[in-house]
C-alpha positions in Angstrom: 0.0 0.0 0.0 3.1 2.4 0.6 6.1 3.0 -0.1 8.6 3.5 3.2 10.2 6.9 3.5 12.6 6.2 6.0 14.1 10.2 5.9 10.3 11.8 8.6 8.5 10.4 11.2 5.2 11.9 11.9 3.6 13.6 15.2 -0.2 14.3 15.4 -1.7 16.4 18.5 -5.3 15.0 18.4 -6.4 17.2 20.9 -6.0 20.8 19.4 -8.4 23.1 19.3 -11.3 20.5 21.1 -12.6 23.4 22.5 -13.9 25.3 19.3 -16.7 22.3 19.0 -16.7 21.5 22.9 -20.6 19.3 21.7 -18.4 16.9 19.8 -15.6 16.5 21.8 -17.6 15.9 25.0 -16.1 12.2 25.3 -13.8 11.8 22.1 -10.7 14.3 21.0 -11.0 16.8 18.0 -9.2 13.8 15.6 -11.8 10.9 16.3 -14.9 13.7 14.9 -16.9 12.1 12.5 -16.0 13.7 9.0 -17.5 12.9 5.3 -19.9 10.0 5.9 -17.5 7.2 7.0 -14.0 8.7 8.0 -12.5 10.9 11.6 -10.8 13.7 11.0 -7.4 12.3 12.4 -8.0 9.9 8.7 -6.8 12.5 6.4 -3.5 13.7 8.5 -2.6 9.8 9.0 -3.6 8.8 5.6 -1.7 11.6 3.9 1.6 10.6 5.8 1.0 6.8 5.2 0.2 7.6 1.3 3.8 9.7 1.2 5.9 6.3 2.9 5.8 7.8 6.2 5.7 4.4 8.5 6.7 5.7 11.9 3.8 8.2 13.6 3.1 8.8 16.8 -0.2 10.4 18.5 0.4 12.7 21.7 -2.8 12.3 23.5 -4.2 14.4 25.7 -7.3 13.8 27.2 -10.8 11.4 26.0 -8.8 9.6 23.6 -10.6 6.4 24.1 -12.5 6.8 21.1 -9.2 7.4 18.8 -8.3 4.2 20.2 -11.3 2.6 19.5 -11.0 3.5 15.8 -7.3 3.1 15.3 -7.0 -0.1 16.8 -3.8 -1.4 16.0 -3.2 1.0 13.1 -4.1 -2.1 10.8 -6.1 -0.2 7.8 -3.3 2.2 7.8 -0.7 -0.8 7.1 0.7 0.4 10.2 0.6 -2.5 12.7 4.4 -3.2 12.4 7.1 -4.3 14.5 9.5 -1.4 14.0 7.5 2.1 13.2 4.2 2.1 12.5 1.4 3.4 14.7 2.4 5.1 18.6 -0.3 6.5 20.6 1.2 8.4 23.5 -0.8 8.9 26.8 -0.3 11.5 29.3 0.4 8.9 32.0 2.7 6.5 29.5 6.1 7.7 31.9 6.2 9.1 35.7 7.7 12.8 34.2 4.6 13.2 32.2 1.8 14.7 33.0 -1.2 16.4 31.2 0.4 18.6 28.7 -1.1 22.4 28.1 1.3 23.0 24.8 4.0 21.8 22.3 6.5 22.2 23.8 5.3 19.8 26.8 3.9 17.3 24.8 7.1 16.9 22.7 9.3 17.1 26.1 7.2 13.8 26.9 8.1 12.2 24.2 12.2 13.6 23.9 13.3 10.5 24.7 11.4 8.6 22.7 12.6 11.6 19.4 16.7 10.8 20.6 15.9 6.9 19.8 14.8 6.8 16.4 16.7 7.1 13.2 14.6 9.9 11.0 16.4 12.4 9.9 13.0 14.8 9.7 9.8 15.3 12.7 6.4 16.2 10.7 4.5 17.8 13.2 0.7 18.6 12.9 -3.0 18.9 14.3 -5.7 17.1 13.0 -8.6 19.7 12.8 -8.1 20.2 9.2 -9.3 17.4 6.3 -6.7 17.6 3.5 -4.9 15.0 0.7 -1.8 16.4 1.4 1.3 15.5 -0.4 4.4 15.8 2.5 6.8 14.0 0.1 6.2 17.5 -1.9 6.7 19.6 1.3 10.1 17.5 2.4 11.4 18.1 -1.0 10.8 22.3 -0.9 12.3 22.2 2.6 15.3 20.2 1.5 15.7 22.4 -1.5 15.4 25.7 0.6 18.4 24.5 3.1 15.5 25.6 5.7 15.8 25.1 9.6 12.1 24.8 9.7 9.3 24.9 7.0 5.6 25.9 8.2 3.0 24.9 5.7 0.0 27.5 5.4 -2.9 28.8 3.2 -4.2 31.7 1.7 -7.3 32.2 3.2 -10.1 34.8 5.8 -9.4 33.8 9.5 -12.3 31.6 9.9 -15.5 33.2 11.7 -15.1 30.3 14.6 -11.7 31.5 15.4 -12.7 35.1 15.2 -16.2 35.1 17.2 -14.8 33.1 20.1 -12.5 33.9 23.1 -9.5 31.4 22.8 -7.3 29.9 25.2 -4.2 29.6 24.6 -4.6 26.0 23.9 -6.5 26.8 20.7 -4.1 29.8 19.4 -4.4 30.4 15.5 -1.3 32.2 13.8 -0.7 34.2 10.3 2.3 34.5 8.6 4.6 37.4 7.7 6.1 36.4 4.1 9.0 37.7 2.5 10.6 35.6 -1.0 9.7 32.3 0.8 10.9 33.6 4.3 8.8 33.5 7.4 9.3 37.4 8.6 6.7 37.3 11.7 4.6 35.2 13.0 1.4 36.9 14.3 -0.7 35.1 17.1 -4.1 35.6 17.0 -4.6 38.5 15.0 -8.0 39.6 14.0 -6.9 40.9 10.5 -10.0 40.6 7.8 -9.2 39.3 4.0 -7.0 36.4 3.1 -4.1 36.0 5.2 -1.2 33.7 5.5 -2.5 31.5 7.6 -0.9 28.6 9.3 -2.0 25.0 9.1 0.2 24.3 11.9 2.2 21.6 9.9 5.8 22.2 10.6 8.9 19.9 9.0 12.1 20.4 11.0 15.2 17.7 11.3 15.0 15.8 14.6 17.9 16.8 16.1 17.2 20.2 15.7 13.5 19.5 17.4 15.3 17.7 20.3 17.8 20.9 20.8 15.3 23.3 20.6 12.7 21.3 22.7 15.1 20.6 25.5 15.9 24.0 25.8 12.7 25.6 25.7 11.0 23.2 28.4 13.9 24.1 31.0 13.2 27.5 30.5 8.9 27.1 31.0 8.4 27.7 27.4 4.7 26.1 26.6 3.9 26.8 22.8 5.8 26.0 20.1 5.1 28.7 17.2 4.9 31.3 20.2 8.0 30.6 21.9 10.3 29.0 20.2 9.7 30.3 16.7 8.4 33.4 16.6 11.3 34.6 19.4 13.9 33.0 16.6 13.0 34.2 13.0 16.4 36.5 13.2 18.5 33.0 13.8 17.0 30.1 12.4 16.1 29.6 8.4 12.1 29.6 8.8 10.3 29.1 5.1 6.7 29.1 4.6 5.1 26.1 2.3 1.9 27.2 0.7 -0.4 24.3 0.2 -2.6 24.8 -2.7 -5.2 22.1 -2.2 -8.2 21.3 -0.9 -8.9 22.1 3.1 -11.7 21.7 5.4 -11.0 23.3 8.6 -12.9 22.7 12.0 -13.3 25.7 13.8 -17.0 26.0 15.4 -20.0 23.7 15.0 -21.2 25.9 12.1 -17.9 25.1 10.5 -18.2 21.7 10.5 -22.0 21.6 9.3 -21.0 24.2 6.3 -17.4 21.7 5.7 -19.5 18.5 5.9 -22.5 19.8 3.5 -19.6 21.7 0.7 -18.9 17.7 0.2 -22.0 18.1 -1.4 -20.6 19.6 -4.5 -18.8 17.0 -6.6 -16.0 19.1 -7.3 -15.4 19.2 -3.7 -15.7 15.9 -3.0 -12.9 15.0 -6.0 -10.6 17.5 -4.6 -10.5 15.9 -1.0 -10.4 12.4 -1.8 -9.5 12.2 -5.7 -4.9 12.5 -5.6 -4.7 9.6 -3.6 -6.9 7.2 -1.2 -8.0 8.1 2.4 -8.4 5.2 5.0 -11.1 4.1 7.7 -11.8 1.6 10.0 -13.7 -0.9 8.6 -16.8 -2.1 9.8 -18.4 -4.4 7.2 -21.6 -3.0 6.4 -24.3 -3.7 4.1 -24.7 -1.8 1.0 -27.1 1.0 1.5 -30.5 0.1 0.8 -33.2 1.9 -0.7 -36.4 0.7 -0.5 -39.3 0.9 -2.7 -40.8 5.1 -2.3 -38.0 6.7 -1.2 -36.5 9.7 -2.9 -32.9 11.0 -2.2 -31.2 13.6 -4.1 -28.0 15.1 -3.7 -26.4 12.9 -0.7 -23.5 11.5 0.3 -24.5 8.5 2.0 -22.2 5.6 3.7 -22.5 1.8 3.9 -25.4 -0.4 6.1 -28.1 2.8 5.5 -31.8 2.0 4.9 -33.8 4.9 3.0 -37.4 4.3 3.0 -38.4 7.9 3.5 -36.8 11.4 1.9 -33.4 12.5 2.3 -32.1 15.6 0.4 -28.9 17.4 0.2 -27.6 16.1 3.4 -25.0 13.3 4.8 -25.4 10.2 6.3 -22.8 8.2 8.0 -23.0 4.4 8.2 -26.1 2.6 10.0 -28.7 5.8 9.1 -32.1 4.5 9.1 -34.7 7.1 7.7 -38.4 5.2 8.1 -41.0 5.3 5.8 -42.5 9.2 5.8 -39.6 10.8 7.6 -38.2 13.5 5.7 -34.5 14.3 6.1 -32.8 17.9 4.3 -29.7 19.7 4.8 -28.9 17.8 7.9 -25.5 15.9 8.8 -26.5 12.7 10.2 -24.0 10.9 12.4 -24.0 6.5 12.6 -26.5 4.8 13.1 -29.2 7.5 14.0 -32.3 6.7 13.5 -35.2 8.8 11.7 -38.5 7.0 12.6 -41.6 7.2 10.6 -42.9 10.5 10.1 -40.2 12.6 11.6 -39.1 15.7 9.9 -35.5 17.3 10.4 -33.9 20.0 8.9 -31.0 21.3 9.5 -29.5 18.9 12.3 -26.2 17.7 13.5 -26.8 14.3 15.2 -24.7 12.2 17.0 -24.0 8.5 17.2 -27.0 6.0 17.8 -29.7 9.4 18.1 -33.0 8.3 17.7 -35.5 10.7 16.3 -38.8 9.7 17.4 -41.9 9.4 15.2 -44.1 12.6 13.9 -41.8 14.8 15.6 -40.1 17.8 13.7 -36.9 19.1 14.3 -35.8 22.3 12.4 -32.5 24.4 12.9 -31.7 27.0 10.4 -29.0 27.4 7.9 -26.8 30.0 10.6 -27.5 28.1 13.8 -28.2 24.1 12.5 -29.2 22.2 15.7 -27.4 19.5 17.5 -28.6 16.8 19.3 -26.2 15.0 21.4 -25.0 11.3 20.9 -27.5 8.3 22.0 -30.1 10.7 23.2 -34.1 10.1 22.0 -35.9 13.0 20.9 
């Protein structure tokens, strides 16, 4: 399934910015969110490193990551169950000197000794709130040909309105980037600029040693975030580069920006441009085909395996397991597994959770600014 690119190992933080959709991350971490029908948003980060030869990644978890266990198992549909490599999740209490970590720069102290063992030349380092196909092998090569220290991926785009309307905490800081001829001239931390900015995907390629040095002497002098402390203070000394990444994004920030992400999926050309360069794995759960019975109607859906349509669905998403009954109407709605629509029901504009049942003849209605969310295994 891949090819092995022994030159990067890969780091994921699962648990950035949980607390821009605190609903959804209630008992699971920002990368186990249902995404697209069948996949988590920790899918795309993971599968876009396996996909570039990338063999050795390790998760630092921070809190409710039972749920990211549950799905990655093993690391099996990644073709990452191996002996040497393959797929590390890292809890808080996997050593005595770790503890709960509130930035970087702890996290990757918890693992330093972990980093000084392995034989990568290169760390990719990254959150997991954004669904991309992104081709590292491409942003290795610019930083090797740049003779950068450090190479920060990032996109032209507005500051997203969840990142704008709400009050951050330092956990969940969002930067921008200062570019001059390729070189990273300031990072900016949490500005409030309007228009398309420079604006950091918080992917970062540096060579391990370099990551240990710079770790190890940040943590014995308090230092907490990564982009705030060690890189920003540093522009005049090291070689930081920007990597502009062209493709196809779908960035988390509120619960309004994971309805709107989930529904542009909608479009076709959409849909290609996430998934179309090169595959994205799941767990499998060996589902039925979807099944339409005889009377429904769907139109423009994405729908996964095991569903059973007897009702109407329009322009909305279903994730495996959806049963809509006989009369139940379903639009514009993100429907989570294995919720259930019973006969008569009418929702529109709804974010359900896992295993929701929606009971029969009532209506549920959000609105296109403010969808409604109904909790997982709750009846309504």
């Amino acid at each position: 399934m891949i090819r092995s690119n022994s030159n990067a190992l890969g780091i994921i933080f699962p648990n950035s910015y949980d607390a821009l959709v605190p609903q959804l991350v209630s008992d699971r971490s920002m990368a186990s969110i249902p995404f697209a029908g069948r996949y988590r948003m920790v899918d795309f980060v993971l599968s876009s490193m396996v996909n570039c030869g990338i063999d050795n990644i390790s998760l630092i978890v921070r809190k409710n990551y039972h749920s990211l266990m549950d799905h990655l198992g093993a690391g099996r549909e990644w073709d990452l169950s191996l002996k040497n490599g393959g797929l590390n999740i890292v809890p808080p209490f996997a050593e005595k000197t770790v503890k709960v970590y509130n930035g970087r720069v702890e996290a990757l102290a918890s693992v330093q000794n972990f980093l000084k063992s392995q034989k990568e030349k290169y760390v990719i380092m990254s959150d997991s709130n954004i669904a991309f196909n992104f081709d590292f092998n491409a942003l290795i090569d610019a930083h090797v040909k740049s003779g950068a220290d450090v190479t920060i991926a990032y996109k032209r785009e507005e500051i997203p309105q969840g990142h704008l309307s709400q009050q951050l905490m330092d956990q969940q800081l969002y930067y921008t980037l200062d570019m001059e001829d390729g070189h990273v001239k300031g990072i900016r931390v949490k500005p409030q600029d309007s228009g398309v900015q420079n604006f950091s995907m918080n992917i970062y390629l540096m060579e391990r040693e370099l990551l240990i040095d710079q770790i190890s002497s940040a943590y014995v002098h308090g230092y907490i975030y990564f982009e705030r402390d060690i890189l920003a203070p540093q522009l005049d000394k090291l070689n930081v580069r920007g990597y502009q990444y062209e493709g196809y994004t779908a960035r988390i920030s509120d619960m309004k920006s994971y309805f709107d992400e989930n529904m542009k999926l909608l479009d076709e050309k959409n849909l290609d441009a996430l998934f179309a360069n090169n595959p994205i794995y799941t767990k499998i759960r060996d589902d039925n085909p979807t099944r339409y019975i005889n009377g429904s109607k769907a139109s423009n859906v994405v729908v996964a395996d095991g569903c059973v349509i007897e009702g109407e669905v329009e322009n909305s998403i279903l994730f495996r397991g959806v049963k809509v009954a006989k009369g139940a109407k379903v639009k514009n709605c993100v429907l989570m597994q294995d919720t259930v629509v019973e006969e008569g029901a009418v929702v529109e504009y709804l974010i359900s959770d896992k295993n929701v049942t929606i009971t029969a003849g009532n209506e549920l209605k959000g609105t296109d600014s403010f969808p409604v969310y109904v909790s997982k295994k709750q009846i309504v």
